[in-house]
C-alpha positions in Angstrom: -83.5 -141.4 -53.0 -86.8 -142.4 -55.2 -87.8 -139.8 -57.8 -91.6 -139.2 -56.9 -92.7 -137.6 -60.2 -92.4 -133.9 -58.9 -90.3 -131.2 -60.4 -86.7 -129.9 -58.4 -88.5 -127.2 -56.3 -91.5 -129.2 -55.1 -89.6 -132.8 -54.4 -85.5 -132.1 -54.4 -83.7 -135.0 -54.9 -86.6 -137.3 -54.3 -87.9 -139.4 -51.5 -85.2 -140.3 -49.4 -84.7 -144.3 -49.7 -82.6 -145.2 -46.4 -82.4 -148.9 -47.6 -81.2 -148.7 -50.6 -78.2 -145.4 -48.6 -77.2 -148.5 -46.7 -76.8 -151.3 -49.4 -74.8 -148.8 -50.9 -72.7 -148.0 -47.8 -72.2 -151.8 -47.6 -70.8 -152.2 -51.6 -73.5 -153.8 -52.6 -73.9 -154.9 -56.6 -75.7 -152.5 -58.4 -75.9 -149.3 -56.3 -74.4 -145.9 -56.8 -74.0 -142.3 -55.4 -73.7 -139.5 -57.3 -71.7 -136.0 -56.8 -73.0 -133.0 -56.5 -76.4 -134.3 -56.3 -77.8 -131.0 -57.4 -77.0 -128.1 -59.6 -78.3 -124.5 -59.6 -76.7 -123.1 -63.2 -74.9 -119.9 -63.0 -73.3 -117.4 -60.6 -74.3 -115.0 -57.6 -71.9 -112.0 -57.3 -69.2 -113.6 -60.0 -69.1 -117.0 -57.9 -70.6 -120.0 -58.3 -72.8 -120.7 -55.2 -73.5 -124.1 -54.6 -76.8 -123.3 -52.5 -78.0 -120.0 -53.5 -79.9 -118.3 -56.3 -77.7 -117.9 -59.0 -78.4 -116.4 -62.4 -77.3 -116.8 -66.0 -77.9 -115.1 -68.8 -78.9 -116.0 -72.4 -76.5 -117.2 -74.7 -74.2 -118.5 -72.2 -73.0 -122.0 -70.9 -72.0 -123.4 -67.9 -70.4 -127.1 -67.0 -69.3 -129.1 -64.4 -68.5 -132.7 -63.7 -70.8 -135.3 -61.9 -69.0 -137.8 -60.4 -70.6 -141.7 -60.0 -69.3 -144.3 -57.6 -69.5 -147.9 -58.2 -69.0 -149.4 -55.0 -69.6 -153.0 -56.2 -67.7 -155.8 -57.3 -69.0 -155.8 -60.7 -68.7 -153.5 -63.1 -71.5 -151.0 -63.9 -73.6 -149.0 -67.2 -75.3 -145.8 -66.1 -77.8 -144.2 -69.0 -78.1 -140.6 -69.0 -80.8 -138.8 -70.9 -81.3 -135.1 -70.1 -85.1 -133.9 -69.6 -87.2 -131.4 -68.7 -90.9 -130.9 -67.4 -93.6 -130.7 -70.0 -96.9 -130.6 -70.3 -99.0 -133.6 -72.5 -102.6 -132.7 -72.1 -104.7 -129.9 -70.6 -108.1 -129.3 -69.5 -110.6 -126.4 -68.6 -114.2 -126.5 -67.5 -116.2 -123.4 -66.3 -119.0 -124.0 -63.4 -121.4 -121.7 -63.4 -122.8 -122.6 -60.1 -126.2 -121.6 -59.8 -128.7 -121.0 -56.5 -128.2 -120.5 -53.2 -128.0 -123.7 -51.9 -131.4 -123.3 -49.7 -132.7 -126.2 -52.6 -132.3 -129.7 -53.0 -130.2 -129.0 -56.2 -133.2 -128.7 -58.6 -132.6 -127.6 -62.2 -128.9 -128.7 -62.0 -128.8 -125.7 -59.1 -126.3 -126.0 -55.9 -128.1 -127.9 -53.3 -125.4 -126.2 -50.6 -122.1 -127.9 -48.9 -122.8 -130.9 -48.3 -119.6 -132.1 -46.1 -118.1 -135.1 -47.5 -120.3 -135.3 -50.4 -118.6 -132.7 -53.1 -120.6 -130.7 -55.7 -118.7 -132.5 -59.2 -117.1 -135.7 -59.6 -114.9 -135.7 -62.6 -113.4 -138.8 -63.6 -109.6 -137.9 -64.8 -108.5 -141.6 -65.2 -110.7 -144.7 -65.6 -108.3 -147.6 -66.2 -111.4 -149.6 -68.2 -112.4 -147.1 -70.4 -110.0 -146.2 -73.2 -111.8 -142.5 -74.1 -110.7 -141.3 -70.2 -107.4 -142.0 -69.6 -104.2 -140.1 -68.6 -101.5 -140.1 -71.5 -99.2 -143.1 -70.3 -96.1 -141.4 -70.3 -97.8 -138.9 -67.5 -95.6 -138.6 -63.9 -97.4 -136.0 -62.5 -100.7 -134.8 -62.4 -102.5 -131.7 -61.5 -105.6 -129.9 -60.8 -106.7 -126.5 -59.7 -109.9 -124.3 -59.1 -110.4 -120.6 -58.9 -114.1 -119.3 -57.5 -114.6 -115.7 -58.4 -113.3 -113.5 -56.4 -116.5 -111.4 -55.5 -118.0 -114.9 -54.6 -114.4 -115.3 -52.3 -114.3 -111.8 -50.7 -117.5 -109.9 -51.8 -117.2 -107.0 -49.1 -114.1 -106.5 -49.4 -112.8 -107.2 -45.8 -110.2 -109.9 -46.3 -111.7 -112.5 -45.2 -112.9 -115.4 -47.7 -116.5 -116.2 -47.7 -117.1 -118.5 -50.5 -114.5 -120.9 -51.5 -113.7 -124.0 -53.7 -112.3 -127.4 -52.5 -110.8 -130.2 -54.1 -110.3 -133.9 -53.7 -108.3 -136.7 -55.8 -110.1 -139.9 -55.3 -108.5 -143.4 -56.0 -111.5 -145.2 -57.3 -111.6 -149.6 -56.8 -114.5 -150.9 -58.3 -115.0 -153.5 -54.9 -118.8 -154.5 -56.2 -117.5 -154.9 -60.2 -120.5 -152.9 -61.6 -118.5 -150.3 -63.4 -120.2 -147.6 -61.9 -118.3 -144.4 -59.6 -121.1 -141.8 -59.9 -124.4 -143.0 -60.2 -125.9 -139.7 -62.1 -129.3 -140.1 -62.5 -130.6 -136.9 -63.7 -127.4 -136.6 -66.3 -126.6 -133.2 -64.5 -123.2 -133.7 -63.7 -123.8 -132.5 -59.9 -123.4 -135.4 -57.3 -126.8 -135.2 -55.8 -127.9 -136.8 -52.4 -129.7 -139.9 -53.8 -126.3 -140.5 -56.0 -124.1 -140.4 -54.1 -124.1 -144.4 -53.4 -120.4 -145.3 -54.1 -118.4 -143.4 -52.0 -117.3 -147.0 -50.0 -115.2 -147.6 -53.5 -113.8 -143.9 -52.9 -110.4 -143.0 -51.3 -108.6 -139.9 -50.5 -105.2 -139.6 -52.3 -104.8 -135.6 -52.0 -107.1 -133.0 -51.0 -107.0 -128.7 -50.7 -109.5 -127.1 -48.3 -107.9 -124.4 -47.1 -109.0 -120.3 -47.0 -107.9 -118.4 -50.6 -109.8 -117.9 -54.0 -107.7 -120.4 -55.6 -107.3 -124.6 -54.4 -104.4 -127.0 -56.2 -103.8 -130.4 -55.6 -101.0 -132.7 -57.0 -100.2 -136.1 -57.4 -96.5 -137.4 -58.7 -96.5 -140.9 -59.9 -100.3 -141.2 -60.4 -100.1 -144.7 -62.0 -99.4 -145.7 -59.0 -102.7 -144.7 -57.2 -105.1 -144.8 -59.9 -106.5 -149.0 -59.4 -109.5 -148.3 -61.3 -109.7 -144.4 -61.8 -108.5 -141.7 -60.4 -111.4 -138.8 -59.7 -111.8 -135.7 -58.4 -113.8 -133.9 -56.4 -114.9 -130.0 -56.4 -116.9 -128.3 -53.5 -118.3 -125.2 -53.3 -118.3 -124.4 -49.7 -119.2 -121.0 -48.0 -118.8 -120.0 -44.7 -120.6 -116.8 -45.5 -122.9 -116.4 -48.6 -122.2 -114.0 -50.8 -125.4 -113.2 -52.7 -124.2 -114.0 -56.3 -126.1 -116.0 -58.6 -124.3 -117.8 -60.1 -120.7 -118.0 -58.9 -117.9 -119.0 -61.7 -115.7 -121.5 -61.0 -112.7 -122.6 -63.5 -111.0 -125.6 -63.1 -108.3 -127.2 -64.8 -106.4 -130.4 -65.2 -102.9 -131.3 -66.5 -101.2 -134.1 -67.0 -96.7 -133.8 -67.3 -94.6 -135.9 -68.7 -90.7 -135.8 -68.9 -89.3 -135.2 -72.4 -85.9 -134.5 -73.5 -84.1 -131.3 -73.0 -82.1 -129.3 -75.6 -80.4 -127.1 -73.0 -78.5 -130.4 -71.4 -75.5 -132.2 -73.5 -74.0 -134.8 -71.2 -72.7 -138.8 -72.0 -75.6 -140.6 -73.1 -73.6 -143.9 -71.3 -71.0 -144.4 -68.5 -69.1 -147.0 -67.4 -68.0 -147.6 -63.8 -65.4 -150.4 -62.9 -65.7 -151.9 -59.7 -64.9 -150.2 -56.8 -64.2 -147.0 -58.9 -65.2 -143.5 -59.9 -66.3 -142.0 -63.2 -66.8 -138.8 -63.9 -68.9 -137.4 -66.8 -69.1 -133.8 -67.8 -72.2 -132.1 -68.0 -72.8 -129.0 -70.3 -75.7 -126.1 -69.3 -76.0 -124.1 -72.6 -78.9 -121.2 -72.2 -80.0 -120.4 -75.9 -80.0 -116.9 -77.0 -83.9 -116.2 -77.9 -84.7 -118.0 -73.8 -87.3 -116.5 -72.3 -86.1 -115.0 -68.6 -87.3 -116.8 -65.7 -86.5 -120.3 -64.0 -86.0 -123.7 -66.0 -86.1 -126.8 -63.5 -84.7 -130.1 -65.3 -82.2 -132.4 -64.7 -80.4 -135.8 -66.0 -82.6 -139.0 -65.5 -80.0 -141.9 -64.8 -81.0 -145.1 -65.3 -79.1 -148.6 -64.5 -78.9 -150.2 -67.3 -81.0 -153.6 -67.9 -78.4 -155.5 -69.1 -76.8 -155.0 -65.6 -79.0 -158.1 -64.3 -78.5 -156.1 -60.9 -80.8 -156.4 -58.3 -81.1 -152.7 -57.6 -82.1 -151.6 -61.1 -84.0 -148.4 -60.6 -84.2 -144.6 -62.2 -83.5 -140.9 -60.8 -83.5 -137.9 -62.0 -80.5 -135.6 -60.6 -81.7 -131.8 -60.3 -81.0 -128.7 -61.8 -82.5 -125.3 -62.0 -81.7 -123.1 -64.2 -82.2 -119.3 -63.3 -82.3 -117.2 -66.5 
């Protein structure tokens, strides 16, 4: 399978490749499965389960042996480097959304929802400009909104009125002008007369769904961006709720992978042809951990020097459930 950027819970094992399952089926050079191809650290009622929620505590350790199969005719190098899911930048911005949207959005107000059209456009990644730009080593990005919640449910009769929506866009500058938001009035609110670019716009991810709280996530975002990567916050109300003005966080994040201290495992193997390796892996839960759930894994990585022609990189799973 591919590894799409996204942590154990949200993506597994990955994106499941079927080409690449059948060149290795067929022996080809290069290609390799790998057993288990997940871990969940610990035990459920004194057993090791290997699908269930098992626990462990701090201070203690747990191992087990992954096993690699080279089914090639030439011998292989796997590198294994343990990580772990961390944060590299992180961003919060309150809107104070003001009016009732009966105006045309004077005085930086709310001009109301304006359907495809959203409210901000906040430009995350522009691949031109060096001062807005994702840290390079970022896999996975992510953004969420939370509208107040007397704005959501001001009556108190569960059932949302006002809520927030958000967009990625993939930005391609098609006319060369350098220009995804034509803001005029230097308001920061995508007004009727400015909104002029959305034919370079595309959707890569969007939330508009019913709750006081939107999030949206995209693994891999290097891969999308072409010129920028932007996104897009509406205020939309099905039912106004009165409030002037309505507060709105949002909040961006960019993850990286970094290297885990919890992990110890061979930082090389070697596979003959045709054979099977195994390497031991070693879970060790330090004492001062903080309870709760740990998901990381071992990235392997074919190594260059294989000249094979399915070099590639994955990242086997493993929660850890302290």
């Amino acid at each position: 399978s591919d590894d799409r950027g996204y942590e154990p819970f949200v993506q597994g094992g990955g994106w499941m490749n079927a080409s690449r399952a059948v060149r290795t089926l067929e022996g080809e050079n290069g290609t390799w499965p790998a057993s288990p191809s997940q871990w969940n650290t610990g035990s459920f009622h004194g057993k090791h389960r290997d699908a269930n929620i098992n626990s462990i505590l701090p201070g203690q350790a747990q191992s087990f042996d992954v096993q690699f199969n080279n089914p090639g005719g030439n011998e292989l190098q796997l590198n294994l480097t343990p990580v772990t899911f961390q944060a590299l930048e992180h961003t919060v911005m309150i809107w104070n959304s003001s009016g009732n949207g009966s105006g045309g959005g004077e005085n930086d107000s709310w001009d109301g929802h304006q359907g495809e059209r959203p409210d901000l456009l906040i430009p995350l990644h522009i691949a031109n400009d060096s001062s807005i730009q994702l840290p390079e080593e970022t896999v996975q990005l992510r953004a969420r909104a939370t509208i107040q919640y007397e704005a959501f449910d001001h009556d108190l009769d569960r059932s949302s009125m006002e809520r927030v929506y958000l967009e990625v866009f993939r930005w391609t500058d098609f006319d060369g002008d350098g220009m995804y938001h034509n803001d005029s009035d230097s308001d920061g609110m995508v007004d009727e007369s400015e909104w002029n670019e959305s034919d370079e716009l595309e959707e890569v991810t969007y939330w508009k769904s019913h709750g006081p709280q939107a999030e949206v996530r995209v693994g891999l975002p290097f891969e999308d961006a072409r010129d920028g990567l932007l996104l897009g916050i509406w205020r939309f109300d099905s039912e106004p709720s009165g409030l002037d003005a309505v507060r709105i966080e949002v909040d961006w994040t960019s993850f990286g992978v970094v290297h885990d201290h919890w992990i110890e495992v061979d930082s090389q193997v070697t596979i003959q042809a045709e054979e099977t390796t195994s390497s031991n892996v070693e879970i060790t839960v330090p004492e001062d951990a903080t309870p709760g759930i740990r998901q990381h894994g071992i990235m392997v990585e074919t190594n260059s020097e294989n000249n094979s022609t399915d070099s590639r990189s994955w990242t086997l799973p493993i929660v850890t459930n302290v």
